[in-house]
N, C-alpha and C positions, 0 to 999 in steps of 0.2 A: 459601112453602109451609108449611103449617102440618098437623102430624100429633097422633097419639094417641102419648103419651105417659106415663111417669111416672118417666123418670127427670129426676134435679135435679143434676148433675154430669156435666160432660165434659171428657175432658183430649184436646188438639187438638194433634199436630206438625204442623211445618212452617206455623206460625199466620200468619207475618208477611207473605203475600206469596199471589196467586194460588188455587189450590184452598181452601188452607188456611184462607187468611182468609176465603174465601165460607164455606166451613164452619161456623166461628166467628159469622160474621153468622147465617147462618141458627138456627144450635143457640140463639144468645143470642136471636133474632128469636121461639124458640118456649118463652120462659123459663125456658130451660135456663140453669144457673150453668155458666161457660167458665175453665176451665183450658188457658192459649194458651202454646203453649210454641215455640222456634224461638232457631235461634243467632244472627240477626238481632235485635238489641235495640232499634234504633230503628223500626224496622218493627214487631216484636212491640208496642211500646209505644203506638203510630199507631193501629196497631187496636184496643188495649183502650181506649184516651181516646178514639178514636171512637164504640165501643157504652155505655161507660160514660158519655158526654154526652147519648147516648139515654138514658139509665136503664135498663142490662140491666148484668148481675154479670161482668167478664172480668177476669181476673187471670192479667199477663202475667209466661211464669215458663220464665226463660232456660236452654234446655239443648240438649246437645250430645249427641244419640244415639248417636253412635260412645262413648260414656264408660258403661260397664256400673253402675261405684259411681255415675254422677252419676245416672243415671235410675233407680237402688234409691231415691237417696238424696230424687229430686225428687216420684218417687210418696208417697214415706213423708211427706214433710212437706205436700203435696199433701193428701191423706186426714187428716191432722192438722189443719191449720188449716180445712179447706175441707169435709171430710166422704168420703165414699165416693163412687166415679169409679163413677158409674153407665154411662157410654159412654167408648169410647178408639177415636178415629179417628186413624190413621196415616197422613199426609200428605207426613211431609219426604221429600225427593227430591233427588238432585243428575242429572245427563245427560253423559254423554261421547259424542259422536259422534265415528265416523272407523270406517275399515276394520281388518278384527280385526289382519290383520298389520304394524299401526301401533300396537295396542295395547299400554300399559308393564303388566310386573304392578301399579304403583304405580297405573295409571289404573285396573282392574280389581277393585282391593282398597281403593279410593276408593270405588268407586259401590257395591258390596256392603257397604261396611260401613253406610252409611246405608239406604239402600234394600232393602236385606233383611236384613242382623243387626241394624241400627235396631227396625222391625219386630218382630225376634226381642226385642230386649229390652226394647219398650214394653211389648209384650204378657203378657211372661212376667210381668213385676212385676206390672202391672194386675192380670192374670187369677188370680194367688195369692190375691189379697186379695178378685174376688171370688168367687172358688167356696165360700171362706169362708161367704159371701152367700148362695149360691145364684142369682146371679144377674148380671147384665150383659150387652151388648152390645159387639163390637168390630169396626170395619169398618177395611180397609185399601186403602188407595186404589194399585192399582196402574196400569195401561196397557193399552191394545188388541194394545200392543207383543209383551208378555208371552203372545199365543194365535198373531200373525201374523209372521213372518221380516220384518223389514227390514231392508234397506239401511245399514251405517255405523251401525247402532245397537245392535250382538252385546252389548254390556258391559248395555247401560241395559234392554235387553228380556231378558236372562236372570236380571239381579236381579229386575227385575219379577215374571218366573215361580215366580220365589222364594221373595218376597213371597206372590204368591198362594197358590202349592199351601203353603205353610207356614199360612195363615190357615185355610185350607178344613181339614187334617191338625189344627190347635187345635181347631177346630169339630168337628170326630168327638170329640174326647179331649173336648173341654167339654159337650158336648150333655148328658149327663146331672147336669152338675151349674145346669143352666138356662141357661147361657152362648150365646149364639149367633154365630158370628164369620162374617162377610160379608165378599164382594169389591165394589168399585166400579170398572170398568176405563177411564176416559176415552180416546177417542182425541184428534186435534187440538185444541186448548183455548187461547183465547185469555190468557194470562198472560205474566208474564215468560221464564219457558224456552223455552216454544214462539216469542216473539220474540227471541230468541237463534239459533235455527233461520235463523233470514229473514236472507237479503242483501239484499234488494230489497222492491220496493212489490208488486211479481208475485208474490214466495212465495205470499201467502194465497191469490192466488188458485187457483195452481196445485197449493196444498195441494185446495183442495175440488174441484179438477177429476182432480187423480189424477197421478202421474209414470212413465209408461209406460216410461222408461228404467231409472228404479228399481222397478218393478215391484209398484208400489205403487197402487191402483186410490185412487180419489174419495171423496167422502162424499156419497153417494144422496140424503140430504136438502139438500146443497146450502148448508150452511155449518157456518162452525165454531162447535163451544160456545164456549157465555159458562162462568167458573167456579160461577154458580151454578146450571146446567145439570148439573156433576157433584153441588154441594151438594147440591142438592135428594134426590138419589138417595141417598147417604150420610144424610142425616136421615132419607129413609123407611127406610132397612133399620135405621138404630138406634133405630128409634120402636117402641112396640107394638104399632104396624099392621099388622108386619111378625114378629109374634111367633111365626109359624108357620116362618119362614124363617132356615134357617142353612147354611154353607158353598154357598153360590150366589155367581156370581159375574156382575155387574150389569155389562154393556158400555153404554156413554155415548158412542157416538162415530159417530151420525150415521147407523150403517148402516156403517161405513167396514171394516168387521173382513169384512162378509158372512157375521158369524155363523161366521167359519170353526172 
C-alpha cells in the first residue's frame, strides 16, 4: 500500500517480530527512513538486513520501554544521528492470559508497564520534540480487546484501554500544535502472540467461528488478519492522506468487535 506522504522518519516499537515488523516493511516499502526498535536484538537485526538488502534505510536500535532514561536517551540520539522522527508507531506488547483471580500484582505491572506506560513514554519524548516542529504523527497499535470484555484477558485489554484513551487524550492536547495521534485496534492476527494463544490445529479455526462458551462471537468476514492487514492501516493514518484525521480509533479485526 502505498500513500501520500512526506514524512522521511519513523521510529517503530516492537520492530522485531509480527505487527511491528509488517510495519517497518510497509513504512520502509514507502521510503520512509525506519528507526526499528525492540528488546529482541536478533530479530530487530533480521528485519533491518532484510529491508536494507532491498535498498530501503532501517536502523535497528535496541530498547527496552519499561526504561524511562533509555527511551529519553534513544529518541535524543535517534533525532541526532538520523534527523527528526516524523511518525512514532507504538507496537511492543507483551500478553498475559488467565483469570483475574489468578492474577499476580507482578503479572499486572508486567503488562502495563510495556503496553501502556511504554506507550506513555515513547510518546512523550517524541511528541516534545515535535511540537517543537509543529508537526508529526503518532499511531498506537492497541486491540479490539481494549473496546470488548473478554475472557482470561482482564490484564492485556485494560492496558490496551489504556493505551488507547491515553493516545486519543495526546491527540486533544496536540491537535493545536499540528500533531495528530491515532488508534489502530487489531483483532485476531496471525503472528507470534496470537500463536501462543493456540493449543491445537482447531484454535484458528474456532478463533474465526466464535467461542460461545467464552462469549466471544466470530469474525464475520471469515478469517483472520495477516500483520500487514493491520500495517497497512497504521501507514494510512500516519500518511498525509489522512491529515484531516486525529484521535479516531481504526478497528482491524474482521467485523469481530460488531463495532461494539
Amino acid at each position: 500500500m502505498t500513500t501520500r506522504t512526506s514524512a522521511r522518519l519513523a521510529l517503530v516499537t516492537g520492530a522485531a517480530q509480527g505487527i511491528g515488523a509488517a510495519v517497518v516493511r510497509a513504512l520502509a516499502r514507502d521510503g520512509i527512513r525506519v528507526a526499528a526498535t525492540d528488546l529482541n536484538g536478533p530479530g530487530l537485526r533480521a528485519v533491518a538486513a532484510e529491508l536494507t538488502g532491498a535498498g530501503h534505510e532501517v536502523h535497528p536500535v535496541p530498547l527496552d520501554v519499561r526504561d524511562s532514561a533509555a527511551v529519553q536517551n534513544a529518541v535524543r540520539e535517534i533525532e541526532g544521528s538520523l534527523g527528526p522522527i516524523d511518525i512514532l508507531v507504538n507496537v511492543a506488547g507483551v500478553l498475559h492470559v488467565g483469570p483475574v483471580l489468578e492474577t499476580t500484582d507482578d503479572d499486572w505491572q508486567a503488562i502495563f508497564d510495556v503496553n501502556a506506560a511504554g506507550v506513555f513514554r515513547l510518546s512523550r519524548a517524541v511528541a516534545r520534540a515535535m511540537v517543537e516542529r509543529r508537526r508529526g504523527s503518532i499511531v498506537t497499535v492497541a486491540s479490539n480487546a481494549a473496546g470488548v470484555p473478554r475472557m482470561n484477558m482482564a490484564a492485556y485489554a485494560a492496558s490496551k484501554a489504556a493505551a488507547a484513551h491515553f493516545t486519543r487524550c495526546l491527540g486533544l492536547e496536540l491537535a493545536g500544535h499540528g500533531i495528530r495521534c491515532n488508534v489502530v485496534s487489531p483483532g485476531s492476527t496471525d503472528t507470534p502472540m496470537q500463536r501462543r494463544m493456540w493449543t491445537d490445529g482447531a484454535d484458528a479455526a474456532s478463533t474465526v467461528a466464535g467461542r460461545p462458551e467464552l462469549f466471544k462471537v466470530g469474525i464475520p468476514l471469515g478469517r483472520i488478519a495477516e500483520p500487514e492487514d493491520v500495517a497497512a492501516a497504521v501507514v494510512f493514518l500516519a500518511s498525509d492522506s489522512a491529515r484531516h484525521i486525529t484521535m479516531h480509533d481504526l478497528y482491524v479485526d474482521g467485523g469481530a468487535a460488531l463495532h461494539a
